[in-house]
C-alpha positions in Angstrom: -87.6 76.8 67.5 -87.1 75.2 71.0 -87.0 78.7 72.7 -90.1 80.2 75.2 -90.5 83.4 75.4 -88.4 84.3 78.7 -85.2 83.1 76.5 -85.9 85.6 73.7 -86.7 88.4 75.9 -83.2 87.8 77.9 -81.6 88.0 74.3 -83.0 91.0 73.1 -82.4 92.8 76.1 -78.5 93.0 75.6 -77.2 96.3 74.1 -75.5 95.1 71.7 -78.4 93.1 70.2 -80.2 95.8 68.4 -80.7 94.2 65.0 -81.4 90.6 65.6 -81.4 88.7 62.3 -81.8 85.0 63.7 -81.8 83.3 66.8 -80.9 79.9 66.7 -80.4 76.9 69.8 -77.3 74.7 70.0 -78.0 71.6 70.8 -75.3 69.7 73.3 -75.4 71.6 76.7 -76.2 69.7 79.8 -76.2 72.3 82.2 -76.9 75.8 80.4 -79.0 77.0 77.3 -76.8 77.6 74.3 -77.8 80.0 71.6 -76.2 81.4 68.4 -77.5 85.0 67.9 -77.0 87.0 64.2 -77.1 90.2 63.5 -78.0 92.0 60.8 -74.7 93.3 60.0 -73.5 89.5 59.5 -72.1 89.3 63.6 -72.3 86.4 65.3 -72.1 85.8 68.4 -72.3 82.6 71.1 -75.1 83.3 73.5 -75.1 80.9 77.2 -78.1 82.0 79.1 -77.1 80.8 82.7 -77.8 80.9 86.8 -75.9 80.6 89.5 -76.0 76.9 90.5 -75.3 76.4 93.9 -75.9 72.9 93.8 -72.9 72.2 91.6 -71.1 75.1 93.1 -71.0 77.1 89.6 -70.7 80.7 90.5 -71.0 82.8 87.3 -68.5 85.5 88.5 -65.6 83.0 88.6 -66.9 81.8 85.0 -66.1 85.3 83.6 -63.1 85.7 85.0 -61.8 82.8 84.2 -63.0 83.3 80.4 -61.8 86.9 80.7 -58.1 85.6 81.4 -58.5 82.2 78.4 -59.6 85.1 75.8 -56.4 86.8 77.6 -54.2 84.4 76.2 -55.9 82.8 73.3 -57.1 79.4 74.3 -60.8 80.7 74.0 -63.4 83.0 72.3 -63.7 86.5 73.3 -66.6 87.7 76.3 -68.1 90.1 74.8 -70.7 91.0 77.4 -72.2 89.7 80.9 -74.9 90.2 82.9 -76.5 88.3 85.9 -78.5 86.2 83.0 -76.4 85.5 80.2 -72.7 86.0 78.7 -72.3 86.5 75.4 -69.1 85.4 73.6 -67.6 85.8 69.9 -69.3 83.2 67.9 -66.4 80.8 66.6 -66.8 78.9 63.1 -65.1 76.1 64.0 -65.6 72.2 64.3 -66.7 71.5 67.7 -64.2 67.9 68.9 -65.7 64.2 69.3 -63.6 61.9 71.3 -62.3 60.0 68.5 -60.7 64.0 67.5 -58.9 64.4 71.2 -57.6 60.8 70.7 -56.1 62.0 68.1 -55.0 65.3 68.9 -53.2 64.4 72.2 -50.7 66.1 71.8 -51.4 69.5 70.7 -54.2 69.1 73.4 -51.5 68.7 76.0 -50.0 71.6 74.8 -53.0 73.9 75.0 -53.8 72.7 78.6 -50.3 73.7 79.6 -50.9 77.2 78.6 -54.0 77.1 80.6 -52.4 75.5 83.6 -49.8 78.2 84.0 -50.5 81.2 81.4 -54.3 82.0 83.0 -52.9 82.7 86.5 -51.1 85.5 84.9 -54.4 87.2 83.4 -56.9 86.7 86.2 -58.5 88.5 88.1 -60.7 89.2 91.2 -61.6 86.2 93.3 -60.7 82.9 91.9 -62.0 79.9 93.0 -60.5 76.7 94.0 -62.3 73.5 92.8 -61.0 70.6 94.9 -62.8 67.0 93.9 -63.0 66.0 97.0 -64.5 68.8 98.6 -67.3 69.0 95.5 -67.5 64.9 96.2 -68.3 65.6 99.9 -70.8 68.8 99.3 -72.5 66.6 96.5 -72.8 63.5 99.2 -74.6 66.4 101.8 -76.9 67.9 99.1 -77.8 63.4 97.8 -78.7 62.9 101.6 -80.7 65.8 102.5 -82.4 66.1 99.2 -84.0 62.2 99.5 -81.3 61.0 96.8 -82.8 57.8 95.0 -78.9 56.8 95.6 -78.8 57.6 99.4 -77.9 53.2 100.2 -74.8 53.6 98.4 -73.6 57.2 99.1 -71.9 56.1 102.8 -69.5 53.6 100.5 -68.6 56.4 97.8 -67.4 58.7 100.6 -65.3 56.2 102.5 -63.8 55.0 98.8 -62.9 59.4 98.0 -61.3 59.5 101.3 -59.2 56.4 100.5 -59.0 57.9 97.2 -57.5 61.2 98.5 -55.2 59.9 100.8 -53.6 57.8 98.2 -53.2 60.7 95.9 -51.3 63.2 98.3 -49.5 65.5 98.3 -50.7 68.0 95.3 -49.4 70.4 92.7 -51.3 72.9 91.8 -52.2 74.6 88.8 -55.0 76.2 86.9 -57.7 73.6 85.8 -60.6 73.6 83.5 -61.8 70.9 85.2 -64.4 69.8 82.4 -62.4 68.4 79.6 -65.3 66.8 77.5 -64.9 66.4 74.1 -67.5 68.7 72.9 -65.8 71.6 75.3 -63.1 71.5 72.4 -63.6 74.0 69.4 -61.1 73.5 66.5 -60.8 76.4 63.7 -58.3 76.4 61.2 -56.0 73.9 62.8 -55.7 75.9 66.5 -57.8 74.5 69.5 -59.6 76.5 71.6 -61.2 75.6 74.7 -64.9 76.9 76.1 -67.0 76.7 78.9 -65.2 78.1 82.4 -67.7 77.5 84.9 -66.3 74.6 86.6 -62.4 76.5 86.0 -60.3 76.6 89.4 -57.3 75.8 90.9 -56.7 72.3 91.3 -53.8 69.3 90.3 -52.9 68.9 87.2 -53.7 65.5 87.3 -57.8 66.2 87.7 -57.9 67.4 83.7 -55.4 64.7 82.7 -57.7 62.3 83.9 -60.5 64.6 83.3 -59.3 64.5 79.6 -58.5 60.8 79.3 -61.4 59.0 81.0 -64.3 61.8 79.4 -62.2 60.5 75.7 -61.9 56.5 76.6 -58.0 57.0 76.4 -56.1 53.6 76.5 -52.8 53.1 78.2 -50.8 53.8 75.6 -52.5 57.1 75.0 -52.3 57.8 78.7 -49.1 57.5 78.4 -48.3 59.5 75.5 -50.6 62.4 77.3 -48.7 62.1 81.1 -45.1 62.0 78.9 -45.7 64.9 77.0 -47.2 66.9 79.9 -44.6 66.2 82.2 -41.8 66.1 79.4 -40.6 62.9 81.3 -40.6 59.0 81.4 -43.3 58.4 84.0 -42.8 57.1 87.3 -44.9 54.5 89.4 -45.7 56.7 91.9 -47.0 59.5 89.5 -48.9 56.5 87.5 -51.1 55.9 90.6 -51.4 59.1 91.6 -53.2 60.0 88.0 -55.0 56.8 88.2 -56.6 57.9 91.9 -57.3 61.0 90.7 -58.7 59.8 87.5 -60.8 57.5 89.6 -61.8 61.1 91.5 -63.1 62.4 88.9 -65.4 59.2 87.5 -66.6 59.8 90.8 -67.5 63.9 90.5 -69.1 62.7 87.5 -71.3 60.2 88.5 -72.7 62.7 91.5 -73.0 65.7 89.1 -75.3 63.7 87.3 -77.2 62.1 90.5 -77.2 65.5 91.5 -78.6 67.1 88.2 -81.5 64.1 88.8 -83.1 66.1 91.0 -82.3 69.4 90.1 -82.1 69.8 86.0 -85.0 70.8 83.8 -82.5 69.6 80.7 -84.4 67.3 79.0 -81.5 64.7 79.5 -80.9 60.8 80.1 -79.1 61.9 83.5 -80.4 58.1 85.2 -78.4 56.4 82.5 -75.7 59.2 82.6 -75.3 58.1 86.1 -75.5 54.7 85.6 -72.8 54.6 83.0 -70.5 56.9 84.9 -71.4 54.6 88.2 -70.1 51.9 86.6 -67.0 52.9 85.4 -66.1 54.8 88.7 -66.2 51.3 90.3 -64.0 49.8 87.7 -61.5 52.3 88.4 -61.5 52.4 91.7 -61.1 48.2 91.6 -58.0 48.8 89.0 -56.1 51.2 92.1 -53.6 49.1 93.7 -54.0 50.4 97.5 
């Protein structure tokens, strides 16, 4: 087993944890440790051993609310249990989505997120957070520069494109986002779709997990279409196509600096340079495609 020691210990400390069968490590996470822990008495339960992460602005607090209020409404498992190391959710058997499933699942998809957008405001509590791109964009761009960035040359010219970027896409409706719409952040049991991992949740426009959703799945037109038609339950305008498109750009963009970001600060044993590189590349396709 990949685990050290500190891992186990923090897992055997929770309560409810008294007769440990198996502790196993999922594979998949780029920012947290993921565990599946069984009991004796056949429980399972989902395990994400997690700290604060200022850098990415990832408060764990707002992660429980937020999954708290999804397990309110049935769009995600159920928290069982937090502390300041670890939460510890219902373990779901279910089939965890690739991108080829959300391409073809659009639909329903675009139902779910809905329900998030304007069911989880109903549920939540305590302090919520808001998670603007272009805020995260700029304190990204502050932590590159003072933190000797191998990207620093080129960070003056991604600020100046955001700002373009935001202007474009103004004014805003708001909702409440997941605001990490990867594939993988997709769970699928017995033909419902739930959706994990809160700790990027906020409010924010629609538009950031619509083209969150389509640029993390390699959506074509057509399929960004069918997504933006159902969601609004409208033909689409001009307007509103550019408007996703900036904010789609946006979001290439959050992505690439996560990953610049987690460079210098992840002890995941991930590719983040070609991450980065990959995401880089795309962002600057996008941003070419916007009409301004």
């Amino acid at each position: 087993l990949n685990m050290n020691k500190r891992e186990i210990k923090i897992i055997q400390k929770v309560p409810i944890f008294k007769k440990i069968k198996k502790i196993d490590k999922i594979d998949g996470g780029i920012t947290n440790q993921n565990f599946k822990v069984s009991l004796i008495n056949n429980k399972s339960y989902f395990v994400r051993i997690c700290n604060e992460i200022p850098e990415h602005l990832i408060k764990r607090e707002n992660e429980i609310n937020a999954s708290n209020a999804a397990s309110e409404i049935a769009v995600s498992p159920k928290l069982i249990y937090s502390n300041n190391k670890l939460i510890v959710f219902d373990f779901v058997q279910g089939k965890t989505l690739n991108e080829r499933d959300v391409q073809e699942n659009i639909i329903e998809l675009v139902k779910l997120l809905k329900k998030v957008h304007t069911e989880i405001p109903k549920q939540l509590k305590g302090v919520s957070q808001i998670f603007w791109v272009f805020h995260v964009v700029r304190h990204y761009n502050s932590f590159l520069n003072n933190n000797a960035s191998r990207y620093k040359k080129i960070l003056k010219d991604l600020l100046i494109k955001a700002e373009e970027i935001e202007k474009q896409s103004a004014p805003f409706d708001i909702v409440y986002g997941h605001n990490d719409l990867l594939a993988a952040n997709f769970i699928k049991k017995n033909n419902k779709f739930l959706l994990v991992d809160w700790e990027y949740a906020g409010y924010n426009t629609p538009l950031f997990d619509l083209g969150g959703l389509s640029s993390n799945n390699n959506f074509n037109t057509k399929q960004e279409k069918l997504m933006l038609e159902n969601y609004f339950e409208n033909k689409i305008s001009n307007t509103l196509i550019h408007k996703f498109n900036c904010i789609k750009a946006a979001s290439l963009l959050r992505e690439t600096m996560w990953s610049m970001v987690a460079e210098i600060v992840s002890k995941i044993d991930f590719d983040y340079k070609s991450y980065t590189e990959q995401n880089l590349e795309n962002f600057y396709q996008a941003y070419k495609n916007l009409k301004f």
